[in-house]
C-alpha positions in Angstrom: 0.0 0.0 0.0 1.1 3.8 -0.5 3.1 5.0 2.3 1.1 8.1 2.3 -2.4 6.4 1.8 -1.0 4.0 4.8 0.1 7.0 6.8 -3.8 8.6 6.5 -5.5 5.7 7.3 -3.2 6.1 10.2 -4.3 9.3 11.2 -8.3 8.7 10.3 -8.0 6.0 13.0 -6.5 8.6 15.6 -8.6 11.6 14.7 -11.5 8.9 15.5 -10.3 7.6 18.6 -9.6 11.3 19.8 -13.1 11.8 18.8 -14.4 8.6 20.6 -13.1 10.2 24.2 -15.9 13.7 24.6 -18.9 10.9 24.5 -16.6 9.3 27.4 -16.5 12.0 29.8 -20.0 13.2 28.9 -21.0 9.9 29.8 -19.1 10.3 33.0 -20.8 13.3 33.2 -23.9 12.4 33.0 -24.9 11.5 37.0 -23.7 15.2 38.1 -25.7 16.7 35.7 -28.6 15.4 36.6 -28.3 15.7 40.4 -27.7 19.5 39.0 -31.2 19.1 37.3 -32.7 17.7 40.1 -31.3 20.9 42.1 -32.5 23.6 39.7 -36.1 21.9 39.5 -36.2 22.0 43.5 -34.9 25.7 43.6 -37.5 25.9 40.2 -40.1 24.6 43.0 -39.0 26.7 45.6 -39.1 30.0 43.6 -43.0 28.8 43.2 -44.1 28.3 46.7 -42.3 31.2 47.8 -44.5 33.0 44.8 -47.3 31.8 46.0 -46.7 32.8 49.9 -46.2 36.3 48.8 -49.6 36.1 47.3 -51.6 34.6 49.9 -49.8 37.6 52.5 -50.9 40.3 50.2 -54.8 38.1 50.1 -54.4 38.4 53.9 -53.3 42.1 54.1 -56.1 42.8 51.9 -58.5 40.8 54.3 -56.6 42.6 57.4 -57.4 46.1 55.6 -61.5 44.9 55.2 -61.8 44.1 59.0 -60.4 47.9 59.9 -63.0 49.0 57.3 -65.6 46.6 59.0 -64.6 47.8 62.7 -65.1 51.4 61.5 -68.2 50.5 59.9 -69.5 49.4 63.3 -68.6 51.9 65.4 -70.5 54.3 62.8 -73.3 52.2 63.0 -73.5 52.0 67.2 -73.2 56.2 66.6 -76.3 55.5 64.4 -77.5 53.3 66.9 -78.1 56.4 69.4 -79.8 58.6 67.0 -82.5 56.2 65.9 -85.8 57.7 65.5 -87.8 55.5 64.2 -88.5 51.6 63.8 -87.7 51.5 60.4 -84.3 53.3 60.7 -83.8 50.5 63.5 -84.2 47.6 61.6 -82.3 49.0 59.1 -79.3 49.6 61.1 -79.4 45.9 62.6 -79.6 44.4 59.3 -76.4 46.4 58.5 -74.9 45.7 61.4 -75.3 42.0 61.1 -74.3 42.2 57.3 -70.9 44.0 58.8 -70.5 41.2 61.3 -70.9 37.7 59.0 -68.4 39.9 56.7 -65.9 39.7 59.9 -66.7 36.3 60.6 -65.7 35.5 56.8 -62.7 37.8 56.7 -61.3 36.1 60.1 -61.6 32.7 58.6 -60.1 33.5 55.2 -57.4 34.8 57.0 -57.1 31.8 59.2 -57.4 29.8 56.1 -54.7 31.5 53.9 -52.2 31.4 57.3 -53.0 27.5 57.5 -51.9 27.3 53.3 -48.7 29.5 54.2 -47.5 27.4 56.8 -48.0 24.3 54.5 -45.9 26.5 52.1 -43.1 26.9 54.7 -43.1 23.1 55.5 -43.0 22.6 51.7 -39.9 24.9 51.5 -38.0 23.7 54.4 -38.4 20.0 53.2 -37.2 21.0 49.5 -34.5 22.7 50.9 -33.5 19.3 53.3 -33.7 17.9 49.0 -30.9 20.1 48.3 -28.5 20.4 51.2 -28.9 16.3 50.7 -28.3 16.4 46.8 -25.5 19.0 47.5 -23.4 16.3 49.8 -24.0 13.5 47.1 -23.2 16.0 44.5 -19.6 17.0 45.9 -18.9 13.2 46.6 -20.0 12.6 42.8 -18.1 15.4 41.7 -15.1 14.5 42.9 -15.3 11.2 41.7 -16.0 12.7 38.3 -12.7 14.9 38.2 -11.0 11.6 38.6 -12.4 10.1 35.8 -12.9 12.8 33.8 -8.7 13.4 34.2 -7.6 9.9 33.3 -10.4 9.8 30.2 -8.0 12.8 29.2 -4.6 11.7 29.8 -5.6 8.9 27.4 -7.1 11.6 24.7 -3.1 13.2 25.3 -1.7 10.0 24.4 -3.3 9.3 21.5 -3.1 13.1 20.3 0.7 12.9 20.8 0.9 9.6 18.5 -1.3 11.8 15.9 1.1 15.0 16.5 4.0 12.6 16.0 3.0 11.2 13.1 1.4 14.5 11.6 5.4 15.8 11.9 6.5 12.5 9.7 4.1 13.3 7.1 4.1 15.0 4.0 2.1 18.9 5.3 0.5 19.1 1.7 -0.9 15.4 2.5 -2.3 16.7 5.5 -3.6 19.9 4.5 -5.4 17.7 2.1 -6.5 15.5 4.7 -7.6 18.5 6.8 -9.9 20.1 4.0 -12.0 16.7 3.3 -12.3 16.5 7.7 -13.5 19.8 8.0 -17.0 18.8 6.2 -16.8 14.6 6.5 -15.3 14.6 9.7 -14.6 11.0 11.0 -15.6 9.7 7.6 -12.7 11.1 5.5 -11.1 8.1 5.0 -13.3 5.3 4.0 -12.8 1.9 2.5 -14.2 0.4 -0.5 -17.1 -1.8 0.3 -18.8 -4.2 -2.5 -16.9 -1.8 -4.8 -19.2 1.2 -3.6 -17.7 4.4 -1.2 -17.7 3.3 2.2 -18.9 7.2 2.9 -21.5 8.1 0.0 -22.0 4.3 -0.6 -22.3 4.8 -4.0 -21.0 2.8 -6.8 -17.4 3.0 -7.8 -16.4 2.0 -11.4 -14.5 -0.6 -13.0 -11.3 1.5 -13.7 -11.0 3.4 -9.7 -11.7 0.4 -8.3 -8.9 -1.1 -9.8 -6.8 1.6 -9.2 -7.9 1.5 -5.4 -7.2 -2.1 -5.2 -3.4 -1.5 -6.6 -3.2 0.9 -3.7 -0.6 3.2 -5.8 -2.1 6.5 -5.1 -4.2 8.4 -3.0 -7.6 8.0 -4.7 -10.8 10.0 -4.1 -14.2 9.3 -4.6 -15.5 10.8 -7.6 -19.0 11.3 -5.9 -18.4 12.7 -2.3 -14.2 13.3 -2.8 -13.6 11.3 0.4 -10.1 9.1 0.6 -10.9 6.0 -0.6 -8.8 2.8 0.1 -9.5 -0.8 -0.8 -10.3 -3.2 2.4 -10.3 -7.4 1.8 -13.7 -8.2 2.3 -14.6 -11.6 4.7 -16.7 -13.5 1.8 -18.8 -17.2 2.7 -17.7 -20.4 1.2 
């Protein structure tokens, strides 16, 4: 086979095992980020309860600001109460009286009500936050573990990207720039071999006279389809 062809098929190979080590550490990655998830959906959570206290407060403020309106109301209406004149006027007054009264009843038991939802807020809150200080722990632990990994995954990746630098400096630099320019678009696919005489990238046919010329291995061949490096492979056939 051609020394340079050789020499690329080479470098295809290390460019994809380079490639192979991000999945790696995002798989590595994967259990911190979703105890991170999990955290920003409680804090998520949190924001909403907290939300929802500050609108039940101002439900009770407003409830608080009816019963002043309410106690005022009846101490107008006992003022009224010592003017009366006639039956009419006093039936009148009681009926408003009583009217001001249920309205206290109601607005002492919505408050109570709305106080009894806040404090099941709070207890939500605290226990959400007990979620996090928890996930917190497990996710320093995990994190540390991670760096570990993560580390050694990369000290492998600096191995095999010194073999590619060392054999990038034996090579012909035109070769490569060559190289480079089909990566850039066909990325781990820029060096392919023939399969059943079609591109192993486009997979489409290859004829009669390049496929020869790929099976002689002279020269660095292209395919005329898809201008990926082509290079013939011996193909495991049934007896």
């Amino acid at each position: 086979m051609n020394k340079h062809l050789s020499q690329l098929i080479e470098i295809a190979n290390l460019d994809k095992e380079i490639d192979s080590f991000e999945p790696r550490i995002g798989e590595v990655k994967k259990e911190l980020n979703l105890i991170e998830e999990e955290e920003n959906s409680l804090n998520r959570e949190i924001e909403d309860l907290e939300s929802a206290s500050r609108d039940l407060s101002l439900s009770i403020q407003k409830n608080e600001n009816h019963l002043e309106d309410l106690s005022l109301k009846l101490e107008e209406i006992a003022n009224k109460t010592k003017l009366i004149r006639t039956e009419k006027e006093s039936r009148a007054l009681s009926l408003e009286e009583e009217l001001a009264k249920e309205q206290i009843t109601f607005a002492n038991e919505e408050i109570t009500r709305l106080n009894t939802l806040i404090d099941s807020k709070k207890d939500s809150i605290n226990a959400l936050k007990e979620q996090i200080d928890s996930l917190q722990v497990k996710q320093k632990e995990v994190a540390q573990k991670v760096e570990v990994e993560v580390q050694e995954i990369k000290d492998e990746q600096n191995k095999i990207f010194a073999q590619k630098e060392e054999l990038v400096g034996k090579m012909d630099q035109k070769i490569i720039s060559f190289y480079e320019k089909i990566r850039k678009w066909a990325k781990n696919s820029s060096v392919v071999p023939v399969t059943r005489q079609a591109c192993g990238g486009c997979f489409i046919r290859i004829n009669d006279k390049i496929y020869s010329d790929i099976i002689r291995s002279d020269d660095i061949i292209t395919c005329p389809h898809c201008g990926r490096i082509l290079y013939f492979q011996e193909e495991n056939t049934n007896p």
